[in-house]
C-alpha positions in Angstrom: 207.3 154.7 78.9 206.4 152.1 81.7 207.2 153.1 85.1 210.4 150.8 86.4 209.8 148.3 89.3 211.2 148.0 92.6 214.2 145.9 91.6 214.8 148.2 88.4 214.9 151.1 91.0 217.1 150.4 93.2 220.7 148.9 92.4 222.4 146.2 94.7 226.0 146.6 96.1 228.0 143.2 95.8 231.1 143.2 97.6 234.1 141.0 96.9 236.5 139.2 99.0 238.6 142.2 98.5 236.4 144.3 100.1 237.3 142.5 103.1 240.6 143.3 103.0 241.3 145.9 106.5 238.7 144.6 108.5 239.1 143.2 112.0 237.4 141.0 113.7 237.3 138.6 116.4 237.8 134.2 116.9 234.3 134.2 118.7 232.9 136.4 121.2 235.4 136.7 123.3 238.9 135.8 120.9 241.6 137.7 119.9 241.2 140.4 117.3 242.5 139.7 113.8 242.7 142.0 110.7 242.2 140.8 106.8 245.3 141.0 105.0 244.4 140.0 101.7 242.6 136.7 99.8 244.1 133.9 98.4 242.6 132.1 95.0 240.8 129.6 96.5 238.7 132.4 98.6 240.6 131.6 102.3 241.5 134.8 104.0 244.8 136.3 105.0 244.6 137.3 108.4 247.2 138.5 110.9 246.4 138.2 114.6 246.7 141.7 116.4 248.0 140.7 119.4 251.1 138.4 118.1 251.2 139.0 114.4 251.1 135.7 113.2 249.6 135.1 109.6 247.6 132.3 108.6 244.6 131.2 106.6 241.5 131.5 107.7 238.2 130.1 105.6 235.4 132.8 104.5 232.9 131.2 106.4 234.3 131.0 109.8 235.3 135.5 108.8 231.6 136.0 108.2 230.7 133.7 111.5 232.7 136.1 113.6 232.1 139.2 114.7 233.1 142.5 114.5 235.8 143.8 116.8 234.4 146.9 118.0 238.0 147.5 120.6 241.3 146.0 119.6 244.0 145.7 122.7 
């Protein structure tokens, strides 16, 4: 038997949009805090903002840009 290799060792966690789903975050450094509803088809986010509840869209790539919201008001 041939020993296994670094990659066969160890197994890699890929996370879906769905996993998103709960999360909260802020617009920018210093934005509101908003929390991931759910995903739409075309891979946008569903997003509620904390303060005011509105829901709107929001692209994947500006959630992933943003950070964390370590405090929500």
């Amino acid at each position: 038997m041939q020993p296994r290799g670094f990659e066969e060792a160890q197994s890699t966690y890929v996370a879906t949009t769905m996993d998103l789903v709960g999360q909260v975050r802020r617009f920018g450094a210093q934005g509101p805090a908003y929390e991931v509803m759910g995903t739409r088809a075309n891979g946008d986010l569903m997003i509620a903002v904390v303060e005011t509840g509105e829901q709107l869209d929001y692209p994947l790539i500006d959630f992933l840009a943003d950070p964390i919201a370590l405090t929500v008001p």
